[in-house]
C-alpha positions as CSV (number, residue, x, y, z in Angstrom):
1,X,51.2,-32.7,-24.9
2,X,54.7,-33.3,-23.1
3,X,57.7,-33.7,-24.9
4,X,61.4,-34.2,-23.8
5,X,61.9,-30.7,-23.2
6,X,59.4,-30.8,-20.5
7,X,61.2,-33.7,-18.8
8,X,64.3,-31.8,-18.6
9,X,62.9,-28.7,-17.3
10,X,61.5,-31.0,-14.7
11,X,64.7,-32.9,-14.0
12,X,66.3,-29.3,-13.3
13,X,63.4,-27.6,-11.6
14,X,63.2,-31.0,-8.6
15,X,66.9,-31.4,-8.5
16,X,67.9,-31.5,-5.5
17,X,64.3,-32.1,-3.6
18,X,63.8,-36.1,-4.6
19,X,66.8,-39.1,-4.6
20,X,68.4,-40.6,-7.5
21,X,67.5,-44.2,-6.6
22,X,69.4,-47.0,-7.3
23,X,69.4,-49.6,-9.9
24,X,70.3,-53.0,-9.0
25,X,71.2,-55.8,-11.9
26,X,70.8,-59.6,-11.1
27,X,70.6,-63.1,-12.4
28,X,67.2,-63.1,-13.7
29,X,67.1,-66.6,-13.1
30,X,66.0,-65.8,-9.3
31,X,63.3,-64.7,-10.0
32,X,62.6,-67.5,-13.3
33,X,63.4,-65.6,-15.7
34,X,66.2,-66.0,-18.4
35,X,69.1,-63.5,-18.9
36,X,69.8,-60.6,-16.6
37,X,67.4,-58.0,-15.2
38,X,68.2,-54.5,-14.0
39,X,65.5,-53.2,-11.4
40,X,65.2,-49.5,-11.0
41,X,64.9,-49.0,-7.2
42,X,62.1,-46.1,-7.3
43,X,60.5,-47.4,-3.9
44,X,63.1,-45.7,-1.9
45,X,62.5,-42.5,-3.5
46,X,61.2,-40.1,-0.7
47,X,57.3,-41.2,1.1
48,X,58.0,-44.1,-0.9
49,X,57.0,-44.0,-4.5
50,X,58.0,-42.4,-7.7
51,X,55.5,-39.4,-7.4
52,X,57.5,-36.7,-5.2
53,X,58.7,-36.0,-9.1
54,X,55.7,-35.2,-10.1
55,X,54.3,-33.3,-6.8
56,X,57.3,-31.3,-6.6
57,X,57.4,-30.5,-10.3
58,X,53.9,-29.0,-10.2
59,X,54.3,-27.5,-7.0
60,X,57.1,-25.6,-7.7
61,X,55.8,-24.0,-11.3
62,X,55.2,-20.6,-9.6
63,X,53.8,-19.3,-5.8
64,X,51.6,-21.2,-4.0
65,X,48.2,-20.0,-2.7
66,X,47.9,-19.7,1.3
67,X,45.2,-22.2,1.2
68,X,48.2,-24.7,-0.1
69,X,47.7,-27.8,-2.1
70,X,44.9,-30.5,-2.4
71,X,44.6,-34.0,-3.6
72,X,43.0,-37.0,-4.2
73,X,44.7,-40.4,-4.0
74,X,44.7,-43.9,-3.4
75,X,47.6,-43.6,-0.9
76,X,51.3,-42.8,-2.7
77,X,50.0,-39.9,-4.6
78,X,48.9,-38.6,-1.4
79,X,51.7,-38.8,0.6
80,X,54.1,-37.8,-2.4
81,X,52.3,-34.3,-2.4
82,X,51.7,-34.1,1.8
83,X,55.7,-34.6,1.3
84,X,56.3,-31.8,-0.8
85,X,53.9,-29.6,1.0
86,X,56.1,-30.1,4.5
87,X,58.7,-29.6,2.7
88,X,57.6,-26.3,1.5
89,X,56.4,-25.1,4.3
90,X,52.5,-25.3,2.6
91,X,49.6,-27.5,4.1
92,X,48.0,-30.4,2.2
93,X,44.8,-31.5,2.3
94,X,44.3,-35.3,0.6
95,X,41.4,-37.2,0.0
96,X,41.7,-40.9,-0.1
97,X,39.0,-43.9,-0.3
98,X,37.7,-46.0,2.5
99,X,39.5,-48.9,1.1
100,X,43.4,-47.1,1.3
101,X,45.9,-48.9,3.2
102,X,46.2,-48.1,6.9
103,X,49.7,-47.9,6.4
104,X,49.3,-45.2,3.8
105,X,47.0,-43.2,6.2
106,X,48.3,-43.4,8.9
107,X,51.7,-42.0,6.8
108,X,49.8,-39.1,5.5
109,X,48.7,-38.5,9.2
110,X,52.5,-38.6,10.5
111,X,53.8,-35.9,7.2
112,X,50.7,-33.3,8.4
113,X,48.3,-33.6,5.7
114,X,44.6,-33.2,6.5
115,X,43.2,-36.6,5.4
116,X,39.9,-37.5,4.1
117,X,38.3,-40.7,3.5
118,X,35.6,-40.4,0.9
119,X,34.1,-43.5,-1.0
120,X,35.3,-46.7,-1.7
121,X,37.6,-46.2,-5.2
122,X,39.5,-43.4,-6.4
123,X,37.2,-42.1,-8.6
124,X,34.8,-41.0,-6.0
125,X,38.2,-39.3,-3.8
126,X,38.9,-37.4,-6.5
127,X,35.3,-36.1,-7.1
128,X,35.1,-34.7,-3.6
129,X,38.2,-33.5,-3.7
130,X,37.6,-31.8,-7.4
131,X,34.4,-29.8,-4.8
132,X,37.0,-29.0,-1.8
133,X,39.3,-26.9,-4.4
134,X,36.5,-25.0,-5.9
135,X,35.7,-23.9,-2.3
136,X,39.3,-22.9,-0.9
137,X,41.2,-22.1,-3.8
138,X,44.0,-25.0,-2.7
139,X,46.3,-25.8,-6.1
140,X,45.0,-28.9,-7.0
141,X,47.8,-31.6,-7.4
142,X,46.4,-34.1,-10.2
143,X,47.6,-37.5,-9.3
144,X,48.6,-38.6,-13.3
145,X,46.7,-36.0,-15.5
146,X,48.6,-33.1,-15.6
147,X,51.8,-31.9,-17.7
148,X,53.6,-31.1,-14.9
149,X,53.1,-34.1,-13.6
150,X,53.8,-36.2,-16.4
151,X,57.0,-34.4,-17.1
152,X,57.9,-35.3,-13.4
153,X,57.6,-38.7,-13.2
154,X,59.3,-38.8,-16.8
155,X,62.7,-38.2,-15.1
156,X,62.6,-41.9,-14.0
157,X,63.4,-42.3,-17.2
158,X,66.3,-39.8,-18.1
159,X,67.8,-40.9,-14.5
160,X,67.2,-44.9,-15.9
161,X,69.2,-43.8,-19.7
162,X,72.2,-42.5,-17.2
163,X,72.4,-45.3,-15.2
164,X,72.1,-48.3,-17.2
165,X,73.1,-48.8,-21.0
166,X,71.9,-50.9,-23.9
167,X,68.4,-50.5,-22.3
168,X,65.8,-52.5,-24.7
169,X,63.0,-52.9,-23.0
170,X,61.5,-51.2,-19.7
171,X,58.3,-52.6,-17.7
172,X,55.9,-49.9,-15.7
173,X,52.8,-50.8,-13.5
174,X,49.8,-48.4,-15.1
175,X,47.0,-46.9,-12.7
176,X,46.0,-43.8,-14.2
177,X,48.9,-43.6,-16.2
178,X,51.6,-40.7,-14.8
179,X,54.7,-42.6,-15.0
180,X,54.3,-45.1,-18.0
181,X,53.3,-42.1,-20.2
182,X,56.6,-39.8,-18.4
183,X,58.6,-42.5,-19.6
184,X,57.6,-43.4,-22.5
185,X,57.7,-39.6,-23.2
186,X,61.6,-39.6,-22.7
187,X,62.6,-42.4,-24.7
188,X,60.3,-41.3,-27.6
189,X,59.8,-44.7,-29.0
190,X,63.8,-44.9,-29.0
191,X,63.0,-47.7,-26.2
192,X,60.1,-50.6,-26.2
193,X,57.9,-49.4,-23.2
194,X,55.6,-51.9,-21.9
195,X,52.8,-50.9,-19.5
196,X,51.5,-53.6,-17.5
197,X,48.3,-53.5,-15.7
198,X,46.4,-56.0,-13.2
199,X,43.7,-58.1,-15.1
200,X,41.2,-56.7,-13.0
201,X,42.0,-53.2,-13.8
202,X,42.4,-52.9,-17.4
203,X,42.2,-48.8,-17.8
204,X,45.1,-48.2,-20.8
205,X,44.3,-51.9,-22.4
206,X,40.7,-51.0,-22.2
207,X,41.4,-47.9,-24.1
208,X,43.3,-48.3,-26.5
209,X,40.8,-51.3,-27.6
210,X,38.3,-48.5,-27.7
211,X,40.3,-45.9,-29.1
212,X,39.7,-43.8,-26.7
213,X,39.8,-43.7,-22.6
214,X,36.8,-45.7,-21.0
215,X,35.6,-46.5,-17.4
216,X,36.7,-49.5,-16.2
217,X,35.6,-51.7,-13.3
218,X,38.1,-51.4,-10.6
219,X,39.0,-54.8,-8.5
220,X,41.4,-57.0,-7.7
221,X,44.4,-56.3,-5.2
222,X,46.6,-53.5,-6.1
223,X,43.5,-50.9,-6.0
224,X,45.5,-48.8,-3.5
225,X,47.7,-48.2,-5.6
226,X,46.6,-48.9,-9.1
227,X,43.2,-48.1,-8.9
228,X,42.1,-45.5,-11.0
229,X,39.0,-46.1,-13.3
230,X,40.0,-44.6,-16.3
231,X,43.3,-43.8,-18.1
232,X,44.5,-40.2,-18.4
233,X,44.0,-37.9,-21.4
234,X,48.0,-37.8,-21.7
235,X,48.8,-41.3,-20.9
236,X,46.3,-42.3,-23.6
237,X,47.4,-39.8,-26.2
238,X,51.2,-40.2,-25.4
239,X,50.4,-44.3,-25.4
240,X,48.9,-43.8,-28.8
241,X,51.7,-41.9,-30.2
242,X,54.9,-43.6,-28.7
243,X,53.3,-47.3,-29.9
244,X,53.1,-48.5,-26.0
245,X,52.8,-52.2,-25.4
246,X,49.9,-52.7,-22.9
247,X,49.9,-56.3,-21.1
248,X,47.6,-57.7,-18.7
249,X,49.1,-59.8,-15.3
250,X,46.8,-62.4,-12.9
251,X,47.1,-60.9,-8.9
252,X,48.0,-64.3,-7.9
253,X,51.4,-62.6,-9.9
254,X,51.5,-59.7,-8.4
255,X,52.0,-61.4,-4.8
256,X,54.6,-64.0,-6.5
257,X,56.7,-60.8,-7.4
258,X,56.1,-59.2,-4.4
259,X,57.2,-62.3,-2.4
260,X,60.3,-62.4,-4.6
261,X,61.5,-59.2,-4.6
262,X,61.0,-60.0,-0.9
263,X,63.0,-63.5,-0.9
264,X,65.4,-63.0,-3.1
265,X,66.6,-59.5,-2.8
266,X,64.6,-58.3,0.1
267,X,62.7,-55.6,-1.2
268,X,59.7,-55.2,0.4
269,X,57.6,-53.8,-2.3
270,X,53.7,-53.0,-2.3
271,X,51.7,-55.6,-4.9
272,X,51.4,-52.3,-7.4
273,X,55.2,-51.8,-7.2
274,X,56.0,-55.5,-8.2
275,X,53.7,-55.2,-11.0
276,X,56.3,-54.6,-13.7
277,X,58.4,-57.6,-12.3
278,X,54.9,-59.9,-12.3
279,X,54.9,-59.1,-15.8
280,X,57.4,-61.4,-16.5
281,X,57.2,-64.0,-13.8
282,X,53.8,-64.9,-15.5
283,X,54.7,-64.8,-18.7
284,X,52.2,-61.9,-20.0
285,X,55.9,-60.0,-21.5
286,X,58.2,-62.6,-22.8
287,X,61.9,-60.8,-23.3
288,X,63.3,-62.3,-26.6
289,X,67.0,-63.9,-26.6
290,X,69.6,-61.1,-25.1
291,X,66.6,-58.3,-24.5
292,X,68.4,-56.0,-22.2
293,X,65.2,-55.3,-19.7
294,X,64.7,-52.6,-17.1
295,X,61.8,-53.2,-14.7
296,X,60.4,-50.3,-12.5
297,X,59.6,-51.3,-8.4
298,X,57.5,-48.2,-8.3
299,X,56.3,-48.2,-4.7
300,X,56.9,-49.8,-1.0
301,X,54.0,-48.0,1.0
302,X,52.7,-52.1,2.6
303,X,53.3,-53.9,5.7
304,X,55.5,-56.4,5.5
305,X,54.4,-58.4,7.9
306,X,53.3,-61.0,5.5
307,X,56.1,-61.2,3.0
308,X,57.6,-63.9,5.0
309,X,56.3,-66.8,3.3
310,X,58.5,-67.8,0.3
311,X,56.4,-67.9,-2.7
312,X,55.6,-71.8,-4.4
């Protein structure tokens, strides 16, 4: 379990080490949408993500070992925790698939981790990477399944409820889980959290259909950065107990979002970070009349080099 407290503890613990990013409210007719939208800015948090929070929150729970920190990843985790190591003054070793973005690798090259590509999915990262601790005693940095971690990312949310009031409503992209299940742990059902997951890579929806967390087939086009194949313990448990609303978006919404936040407010976000906004461009959450929404651009690790076509 992590509960508010935790969040706290975490928001003082990592002051000072990660950004308070910005929130930026617009017409949500822009983007096709009716009334106004407030986007929480989290890809310009440091290495480009949400998940220094969560890195520096478990990193700095006590000493760290010699052998420093390990972890697997599909890219942002990675260079969230080869982040924090530099900044420590620790090394990081990260395992990522085959399939990660160059861009992403070659970032994690450029911060001083020791990368290394193992399999095609995350799943298979994490399993080498689960064998690499046992051998050097690294501290193993959990990409979404840890308390620390959770509580970390949570802090999104306490920094969203002091920026922006009347919140109603906020939208999170789900891979394993970490930051819809942070958030939804700070608003403790006080706000409508809606996790929103690509069709192709259903791991919270599948669950909580099962009633419990299930492997997944993992496809599609945000698998670098929402491609874990099966939800976390905590997401799931927290999902169950906050009453999380788990919607499914096509990819052909993910790039309209990307290209939008692009076009319209040039954002240059990764597909996974425009999740939360495709959400809405294609209909899977419908705000009702006057719904004050908050929608999380969690990442902007992606070459932009083809975000100049405006989307039909």
């Amino acid at each position: 379990m992590v509960d508010k407290s935790d969040v706290e503890a975490a928001a003082a613990l990592i002051a000072g080490r990660v950004r308070q990013t910005p929130v930026l409210t617009v017409d949500g007719g822009e983007f096709g949408v009716p009334g106004r939208l407030s986007l929480k800015l989290e890809l310009l948090q440091h290495a480009g993500s949400f998940k220094p929070r969560g890195a520096f929150n478990r990193m700095l729970q006590g000493p760290l070992p010699e052998a420093g920190v390990l972890a697997a990843s599909g890219g942002n985790h990675g260079l969230a925790v080869a982040y924090a190591a530099r900044a420590l003054g620790v090394p990081a070793e990260v395992f990522v698939p085959v399939t990660a973005s160059p861009v992403k690798v070659e970032r994690l090259a450029s911060l001083g981790a020791q990368v290394r590509q193992v399999g095609r999915h995350y799943a298979e990262a994490l399993a080498a990477s689960s064998r690499r601790a046992e051998e050097t005693g690294a501290l193993v940095v959990h990409a979404y399944d840890q308390p620390e971690v959770v509580a970390g990312q949570g802090t999104v949310g306490r920094e969203l409820e002091r920026q922006l009031d009347g919140i109603d409503t906020v939208l999170v992209a789900v891979g394993g889980g970490g930051l819809v299940s942070g958030i939804a742990t700070w608003f403790d059902g006080g706000v409508r959290v809606v996790a929103v997951e690509p069709e192709p890579i259903p791991t919270l929806h599948s669950a909580l259909k099962a009633g419990r967390p299930v492997d997944v087939e993992v496809g599609g086009i945000a698998t670098d950065s929402l491609g874990a194949r099966r939800i976390g313990e905590i997401a799931f448990d927290t999902a169950r107990r906050t009453g999380l609303l788990s919607v499914l978006v096509r990819d052909e919404d993910l790039v309209r979002a990307r290209r939008l936040l692009w076009s319209e407010l040039r954002v240059a976000a990764e597909l996974g970070g425009a999740a939360a906004l495709a959400a809405l461009i294609g209909g899977a959450y419908v705000p009702r009349q006057g719904e004050r929404v908050a929608v999380i651009v969690c990442g902007g690790n992606t070459d932009p080099g083809d975000l100049a076509t405006r989307p039909n």
